[in-house]
C-alpha positions in Angstrom: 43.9 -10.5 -42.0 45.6 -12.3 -39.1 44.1 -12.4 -36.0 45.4 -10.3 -32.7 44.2 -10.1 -29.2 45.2 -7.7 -26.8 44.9 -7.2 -23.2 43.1 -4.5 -21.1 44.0 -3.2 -17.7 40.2 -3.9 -15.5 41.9 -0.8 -13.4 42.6 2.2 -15.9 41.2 0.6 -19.3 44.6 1.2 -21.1 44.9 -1.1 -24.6 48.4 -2.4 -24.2 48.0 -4.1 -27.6 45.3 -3.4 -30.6 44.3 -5.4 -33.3 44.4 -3.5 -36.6 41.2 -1.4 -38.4 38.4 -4.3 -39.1 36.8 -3.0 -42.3 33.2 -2.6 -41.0 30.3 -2.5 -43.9 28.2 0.6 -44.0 24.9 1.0 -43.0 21.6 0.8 -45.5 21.2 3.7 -47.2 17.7 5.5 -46.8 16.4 5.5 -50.2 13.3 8.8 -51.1 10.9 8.6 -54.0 11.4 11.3 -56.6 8.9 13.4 -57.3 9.0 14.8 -61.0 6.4 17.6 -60.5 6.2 19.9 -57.4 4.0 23.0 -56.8 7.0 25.8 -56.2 6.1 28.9 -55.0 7.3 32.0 -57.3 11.6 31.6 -57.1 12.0 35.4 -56.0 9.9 34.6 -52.8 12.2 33.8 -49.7 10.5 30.7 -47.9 11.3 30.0 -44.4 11.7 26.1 -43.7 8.9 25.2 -41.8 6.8 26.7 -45.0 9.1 24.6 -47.2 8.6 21.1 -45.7 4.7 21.8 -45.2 4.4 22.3 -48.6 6.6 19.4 -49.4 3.8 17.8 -47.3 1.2 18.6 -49.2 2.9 18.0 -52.7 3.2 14.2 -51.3 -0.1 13.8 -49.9 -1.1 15.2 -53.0 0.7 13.2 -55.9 0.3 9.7 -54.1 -3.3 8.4 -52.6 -3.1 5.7 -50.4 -1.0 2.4 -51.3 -0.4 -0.8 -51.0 3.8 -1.6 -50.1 5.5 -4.4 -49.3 8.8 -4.5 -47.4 10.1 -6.3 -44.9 9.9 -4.6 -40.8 13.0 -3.3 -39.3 13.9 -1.5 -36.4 10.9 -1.8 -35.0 10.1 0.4 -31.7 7.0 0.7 -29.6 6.8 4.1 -27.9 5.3 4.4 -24.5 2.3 6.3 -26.1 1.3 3.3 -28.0 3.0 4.1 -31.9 4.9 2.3 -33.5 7.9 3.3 -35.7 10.0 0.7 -37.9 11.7 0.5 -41.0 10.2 -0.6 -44.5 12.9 -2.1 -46.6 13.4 -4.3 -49.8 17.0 -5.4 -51.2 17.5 -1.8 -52.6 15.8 0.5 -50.6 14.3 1.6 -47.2 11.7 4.0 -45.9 10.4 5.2 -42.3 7.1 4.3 -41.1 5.0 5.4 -38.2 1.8 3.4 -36.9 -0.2 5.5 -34.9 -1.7 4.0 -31.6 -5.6 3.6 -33.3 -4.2 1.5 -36.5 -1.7 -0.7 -34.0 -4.4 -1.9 -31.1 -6.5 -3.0 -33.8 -3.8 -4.9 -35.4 -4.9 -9.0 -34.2 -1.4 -10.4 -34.6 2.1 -8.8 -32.5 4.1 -7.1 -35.6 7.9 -8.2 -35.1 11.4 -7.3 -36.9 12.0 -9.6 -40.0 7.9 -9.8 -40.6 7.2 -9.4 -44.8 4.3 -7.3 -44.7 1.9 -5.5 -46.9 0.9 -1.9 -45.4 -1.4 0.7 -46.4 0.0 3.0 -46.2 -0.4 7.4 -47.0 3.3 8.9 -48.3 4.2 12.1 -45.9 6.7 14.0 -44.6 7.2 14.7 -40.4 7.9 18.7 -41.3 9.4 19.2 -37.6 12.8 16.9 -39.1 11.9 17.1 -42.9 11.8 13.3 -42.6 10.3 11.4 -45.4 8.1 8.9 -43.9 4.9 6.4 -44.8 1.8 7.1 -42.7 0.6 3.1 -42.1 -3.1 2.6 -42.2 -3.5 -0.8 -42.2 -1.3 -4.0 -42.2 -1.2 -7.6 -43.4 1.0 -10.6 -43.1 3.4 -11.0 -46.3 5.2 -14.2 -45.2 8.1 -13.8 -42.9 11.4 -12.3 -44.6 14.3 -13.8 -45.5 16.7 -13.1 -42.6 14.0 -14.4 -40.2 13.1 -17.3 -42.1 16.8 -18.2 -42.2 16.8 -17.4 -38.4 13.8 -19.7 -37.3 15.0 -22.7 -39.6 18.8 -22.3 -37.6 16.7 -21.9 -34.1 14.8 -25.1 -35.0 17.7 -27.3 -36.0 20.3 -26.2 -32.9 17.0 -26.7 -30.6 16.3 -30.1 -31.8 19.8 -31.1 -31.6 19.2 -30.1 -27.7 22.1 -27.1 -27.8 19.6 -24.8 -26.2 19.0 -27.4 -23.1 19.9 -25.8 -19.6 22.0 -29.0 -18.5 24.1 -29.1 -21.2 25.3 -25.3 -19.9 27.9 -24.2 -17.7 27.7 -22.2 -14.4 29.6 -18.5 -14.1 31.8 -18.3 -11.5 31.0 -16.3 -9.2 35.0 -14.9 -8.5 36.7 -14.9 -11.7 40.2 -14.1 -11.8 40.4 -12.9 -15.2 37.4 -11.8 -17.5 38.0 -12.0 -21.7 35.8 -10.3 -24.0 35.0 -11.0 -28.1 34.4 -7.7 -29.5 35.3 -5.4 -31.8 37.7 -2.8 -30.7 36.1 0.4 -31.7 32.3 -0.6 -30.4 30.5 1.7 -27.7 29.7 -1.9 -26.1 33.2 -2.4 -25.6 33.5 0.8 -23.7 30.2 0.1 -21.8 31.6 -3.2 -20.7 35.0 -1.9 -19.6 33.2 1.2 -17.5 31.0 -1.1 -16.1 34.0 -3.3 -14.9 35.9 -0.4 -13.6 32.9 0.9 -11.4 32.0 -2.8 -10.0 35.5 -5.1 -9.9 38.3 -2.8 -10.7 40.8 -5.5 -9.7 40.1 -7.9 -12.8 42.6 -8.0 -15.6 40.9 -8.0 -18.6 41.9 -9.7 -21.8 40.3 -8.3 -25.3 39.7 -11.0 -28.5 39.2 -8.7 -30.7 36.6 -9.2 -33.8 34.7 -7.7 -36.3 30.8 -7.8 -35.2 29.1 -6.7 -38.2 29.6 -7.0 -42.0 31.1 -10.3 -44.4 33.4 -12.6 -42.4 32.5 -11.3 -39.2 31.0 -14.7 -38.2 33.6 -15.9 -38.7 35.9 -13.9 -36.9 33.9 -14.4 -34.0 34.1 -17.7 -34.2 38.1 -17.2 -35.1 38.1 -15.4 -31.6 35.9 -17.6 -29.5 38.3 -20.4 -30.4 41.8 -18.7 -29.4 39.9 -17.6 -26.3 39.3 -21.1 -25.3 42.3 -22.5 -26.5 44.4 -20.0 -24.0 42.4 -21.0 -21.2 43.6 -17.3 -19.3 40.3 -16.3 -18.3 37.4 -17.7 -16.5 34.9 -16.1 -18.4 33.8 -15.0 -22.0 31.8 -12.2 -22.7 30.4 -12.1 -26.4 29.2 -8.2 -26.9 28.0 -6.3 -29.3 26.0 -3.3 -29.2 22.3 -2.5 -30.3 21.3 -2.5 -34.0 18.8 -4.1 -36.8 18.2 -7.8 -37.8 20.8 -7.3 -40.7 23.3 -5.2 -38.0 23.2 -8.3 -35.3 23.1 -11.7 -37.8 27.2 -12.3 -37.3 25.2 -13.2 -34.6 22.6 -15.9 -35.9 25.5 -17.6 -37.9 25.8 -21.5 -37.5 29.5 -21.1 -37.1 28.8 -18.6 -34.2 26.8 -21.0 -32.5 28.9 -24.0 -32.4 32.0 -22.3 -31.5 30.2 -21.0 -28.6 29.0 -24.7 -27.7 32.8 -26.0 -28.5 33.9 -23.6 -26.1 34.8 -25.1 -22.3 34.8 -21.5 -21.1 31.4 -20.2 -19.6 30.2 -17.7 -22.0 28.0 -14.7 -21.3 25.8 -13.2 -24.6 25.4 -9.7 -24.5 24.4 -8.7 -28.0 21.9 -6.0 -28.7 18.8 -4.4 -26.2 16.9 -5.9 -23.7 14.2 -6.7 -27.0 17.0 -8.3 -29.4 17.4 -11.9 -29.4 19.9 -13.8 -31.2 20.9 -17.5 -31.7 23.7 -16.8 -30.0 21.6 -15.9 -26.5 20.6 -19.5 -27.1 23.7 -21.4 -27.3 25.7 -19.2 -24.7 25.8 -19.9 -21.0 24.0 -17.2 -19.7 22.2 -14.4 -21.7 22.7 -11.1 -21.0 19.7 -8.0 -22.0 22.8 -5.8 -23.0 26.6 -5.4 -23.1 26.5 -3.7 -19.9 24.9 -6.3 -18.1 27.0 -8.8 -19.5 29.7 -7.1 -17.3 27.4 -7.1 -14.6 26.9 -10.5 -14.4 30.6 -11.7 -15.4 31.3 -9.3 -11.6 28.3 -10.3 -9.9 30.2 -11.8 -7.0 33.1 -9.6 -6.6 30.9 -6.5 -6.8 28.7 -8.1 -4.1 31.9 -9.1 -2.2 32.7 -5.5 -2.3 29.7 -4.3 -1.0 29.4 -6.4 2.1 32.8 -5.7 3.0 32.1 -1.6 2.7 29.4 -2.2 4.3 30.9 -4.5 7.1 33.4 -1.5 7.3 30.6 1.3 7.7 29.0 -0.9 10.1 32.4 -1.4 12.3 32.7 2.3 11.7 29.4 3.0 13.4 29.9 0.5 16.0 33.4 2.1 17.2 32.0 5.4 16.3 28.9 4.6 18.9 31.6 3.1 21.7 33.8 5.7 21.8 30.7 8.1 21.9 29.6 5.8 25.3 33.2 5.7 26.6 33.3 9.7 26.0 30.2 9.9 28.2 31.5 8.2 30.6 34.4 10.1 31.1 32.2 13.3 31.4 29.7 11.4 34.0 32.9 10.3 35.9 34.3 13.9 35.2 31.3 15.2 36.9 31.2 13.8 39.5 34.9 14.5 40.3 33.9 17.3 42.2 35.9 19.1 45.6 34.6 18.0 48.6 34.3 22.0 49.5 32.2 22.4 46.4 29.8 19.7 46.8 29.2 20.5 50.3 28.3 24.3 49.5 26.3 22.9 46.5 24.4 20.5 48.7 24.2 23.5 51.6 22.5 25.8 48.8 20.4 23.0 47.8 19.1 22.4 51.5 18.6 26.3 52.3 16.4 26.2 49.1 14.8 23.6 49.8 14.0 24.9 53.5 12.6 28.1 52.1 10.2 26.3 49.7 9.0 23.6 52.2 8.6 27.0 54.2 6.6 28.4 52.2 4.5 25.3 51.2 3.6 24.4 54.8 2.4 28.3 55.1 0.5 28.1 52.4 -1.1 24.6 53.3 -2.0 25.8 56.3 -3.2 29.2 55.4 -5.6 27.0 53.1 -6.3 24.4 56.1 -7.6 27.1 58.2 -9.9 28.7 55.6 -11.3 25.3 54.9 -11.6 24.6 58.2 -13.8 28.1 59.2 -16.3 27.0 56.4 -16.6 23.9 57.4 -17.4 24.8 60.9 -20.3 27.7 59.3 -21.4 24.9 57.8 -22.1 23.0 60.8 -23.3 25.5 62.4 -25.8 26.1 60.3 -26.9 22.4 59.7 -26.8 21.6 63.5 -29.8 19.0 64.4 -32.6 20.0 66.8 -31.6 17.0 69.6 -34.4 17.4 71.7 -37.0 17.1 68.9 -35.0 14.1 67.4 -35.1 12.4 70.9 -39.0 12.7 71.1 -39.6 11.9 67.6 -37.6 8.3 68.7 -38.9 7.7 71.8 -42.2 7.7 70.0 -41.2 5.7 67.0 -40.0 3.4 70.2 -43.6 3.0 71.9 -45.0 2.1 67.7 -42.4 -0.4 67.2 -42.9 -2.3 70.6 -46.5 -2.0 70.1 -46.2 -3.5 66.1 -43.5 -6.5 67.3 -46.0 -7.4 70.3 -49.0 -8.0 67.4 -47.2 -9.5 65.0 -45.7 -12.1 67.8 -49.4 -13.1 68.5 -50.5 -13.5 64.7 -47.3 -15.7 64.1 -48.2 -17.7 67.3 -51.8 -18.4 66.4 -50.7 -19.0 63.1 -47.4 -21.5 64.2 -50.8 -23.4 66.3 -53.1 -23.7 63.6 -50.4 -25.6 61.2 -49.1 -28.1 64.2 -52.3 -29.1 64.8 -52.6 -29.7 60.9 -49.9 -31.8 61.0 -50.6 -33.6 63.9 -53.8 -34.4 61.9 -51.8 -35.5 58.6 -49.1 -37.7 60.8 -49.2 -40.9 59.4 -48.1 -42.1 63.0 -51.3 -40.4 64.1 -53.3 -42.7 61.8 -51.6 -45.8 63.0 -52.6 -45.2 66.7 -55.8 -45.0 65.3 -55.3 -49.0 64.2 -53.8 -48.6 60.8 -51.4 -50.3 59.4 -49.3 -49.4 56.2 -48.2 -52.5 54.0 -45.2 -53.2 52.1 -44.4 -55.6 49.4 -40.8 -57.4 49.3 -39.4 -54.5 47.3 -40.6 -52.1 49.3 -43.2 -50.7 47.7 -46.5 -49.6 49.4 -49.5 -51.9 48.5 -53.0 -50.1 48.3 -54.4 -52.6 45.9 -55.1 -56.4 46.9 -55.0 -57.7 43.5 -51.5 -56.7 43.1 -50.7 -59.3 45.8 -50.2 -63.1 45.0 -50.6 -65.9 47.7 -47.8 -66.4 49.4 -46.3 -63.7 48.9 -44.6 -62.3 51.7 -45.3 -58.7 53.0 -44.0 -55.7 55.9 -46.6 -54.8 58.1 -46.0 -51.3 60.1 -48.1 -50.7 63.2 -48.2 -47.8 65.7 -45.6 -49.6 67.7 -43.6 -52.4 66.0 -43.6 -54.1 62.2 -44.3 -57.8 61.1 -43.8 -60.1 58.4 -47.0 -61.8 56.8 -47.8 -64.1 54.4 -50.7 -63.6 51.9 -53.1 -66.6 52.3 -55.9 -65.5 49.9 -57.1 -62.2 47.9 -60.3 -60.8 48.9 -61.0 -58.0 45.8 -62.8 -54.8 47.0 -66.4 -55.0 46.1 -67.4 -52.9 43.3 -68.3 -49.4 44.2 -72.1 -48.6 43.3 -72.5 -45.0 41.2 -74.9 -42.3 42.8 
């Protein structure tokens, strides 16, 4: 079919131009396991179904024990209370399967989308949707499936060829003046992306490259589209979107012609295929790699929606401000408008205020004094009764008078005799006393008393104090001190 673009206003969201229907491959169909015998309650009895699907229930846990399948894992979706639920699948059929939190802690390796496994597996039926459904027990590694296998060998190759580097990858701008997007017409993501850029940059035109996204040739389409959007050159940026969906749903996306249409392409492109869990070759190769469609948009507006909220809030903040100075300004006009007042009025105001004030400093100083006096009467009682008995006291000191004079005179004498007795002690220990006496204290040439004759030399010269006077000397000869004789 010949290609078409089209272009989308970023303001209402109005196609001005669509591409024709892309033929768009239907799903997997859910396949059941016939049962050829069934335990049916008596055909006039009216069942209700609840009763039906319990018994359908038990016919199933009934006919088959527990089994080994293989299949390879789709789907795949970890609840917040620990299960897991994915899709068992070969080329013909598929199957529902729920892994209950117990069986999927225990499991030593992380179970993954593409995985060929062997489960064990109990056949049931979930009576509250009459869902047909495998009970797993137990897994084991079957070798990885096909479309992975065929996924990892593409990862490998494009990463050793260094297409997955960061510096061979563009920046986003950050203001883009025009914003094109490869996607298929009818998608939800398309819508998500266009909502988004309504609510965040409302200004951007938008131009649409319109593709298939799922089914045979939609690689290439996308490829198809990628190229006409770089060989334009009227946008800034590329957004490549699709929404959420199975390994087999998303593999337009793991297509080698994909990925090197995206590397060819001199626009920045942003991925945005799938959830936040999905990854594709594609995420690899592109630019920047967005969790989801919507946050593709997100980051293809990143700075105008930023722009846009500093400036509203640069405007609420310049509200506030003139908001808060006409407030001031208003107040002072009332303090200024107070105080406006007639002369005739604010002297009656301020004549009120003084005759008030005279009655309550009035009253105060009555009452201050009324309390003054009363304090005053008890105080005097008080003294009255606590008066001192002067005569007595005078007595009393007069005696105290004679003791004292009578103490100071004796303790005079004491220190006297005593101040007499330790004068004539040290007149007795006075060196000087002892040189009168015809003593004489030596010195050496250092200055050092001498009290031993052997620590003298001839000719040495010594100091010699007398009672009056000193002299120099010389040592002629040592005369030892005769031995002193025990008793």
């Amino acid at each position: 079919m010949p290609f078409e673009f089209m272009h989308v206003s970023g303001r209402d969201g109005d196609v001005r131009r669509a591409a024709a229907d892309f033929p768009v491959p239907a799903g997997g169909r859910i396949g059941a396991v016939p049962l050829s015998s069934l335990t049916m309650p008596d055909p006039a009895t009216v069942i209700t179904i609840s009763e039906l699907n319990r018994l359908a229930r038990s016919c199933l846990e009934r006919e088959f024990p527990l089994s080994w399948v293989s299949g390879e894992v789709s789907n795949l979706t970890r609840a917040t209370s620990g299960h897991v639920y994915f899709t068992l699948k070969d080329s013909a059929a598929q199957v529902r399967c729920v892994m209950f939190r117990s069986r999927a802690q225990s499991l030593p390796w992380r179970l993954e989308n593409g995985h060929q496994v062997e489960a064990q597996a109990l056949v049931s039926l979930y009576e509250p949707r009459g869902d047909f459904q495998l009970t797993v027990e137990g897994l084991r590694r079957a070798g990885l499936g096909r479309l992975y296998e065929a996924f990892a060998r593409l990862r490998d190759s494009l990463d050793r060829e260094g297409l997955f580097r960061a510096e061979r990858k563009q920046p986003i701008p950050r203001f883009p003046r025009c914003i094109g997007i490869v996607c298929s017409p009818r998608a939800a993501a398309l819508r998500d992306v266009l909502t988004a850029l309504r609510r965040r940059a409302p200004h951007l035109p938008v131009v649409l490259y319109p593709s298939a996204v799922q089914g045979d040739g939609a690689a290439a389409e996308i490829a198809r589209a990628i190229g006409t959007a770089d060989a334009r050159s009227e946008c800034d940026v590329l957004l490549v979107v699709r929404g959420g969906g199975s390994i087999e749903d998303l593999w337009s996306f793991n297509e080698e012609v994909v990925a090197r249409a995206i590397v060819a392409c001199k626009l920045p492109v942003i991925c945005g295929v799938g959830h936040e869990t999905d990854t594709t070759i594609a995420d690899f190769v592109a630019d920047l790699r967005a969790p989801t469609p919507t946050a593709a948009a997100e980051f293809a507006s990143q700075g105008w929606h930023e722009a846009a909220t500093a400036i509203a809030e640069r405007q609420r903040s310049l509200v506030r401000s003139l908001h808060q100075l006409l407030e001031r300004r208003q107040q002072a006009v009332d303090r200024a408008a107070q105080l406006l007042v007639h002369p005739a009025a604010r002297i009656a105001r301020i004549r009120d205020r003084l005759a008030m004030g005279q009655v309550r400093l009035e009253s105060a100083l009555r009452h201050r004094l009324a309390g003054s006096r009363e304090r005053l009467l008890g105080l005097a009682a008080h003294l009255d009764a606590q008066a001192p008995d002067v005569e007595r006291a005078a007595a009393r000191i007069g005696l105290l008078g004679h003791r004292l004079q009578a103490v100071w005179v004796a303790q005079r004498e004491r220190a006297l005799a005593r101040l007499a007795h330790i004068a004539a002690a040290l007149d007795h220990l006075n060196p000087e006393a002892i040189l009168a006496r015809g003593f004489a204290i030596v010195r050496d040439g250092s200055g050092r008393l001498v009290s031993d004759a052997t620590s003298l030399a001839p000719g040495q010269t010594i100091d010699v104090r007398l009672a009056r006077g000193e002299a120099g000397a010389r040592i002629i000869d040592i005369r030892p001190a005769p031995p002193t004789v025990a008793r």
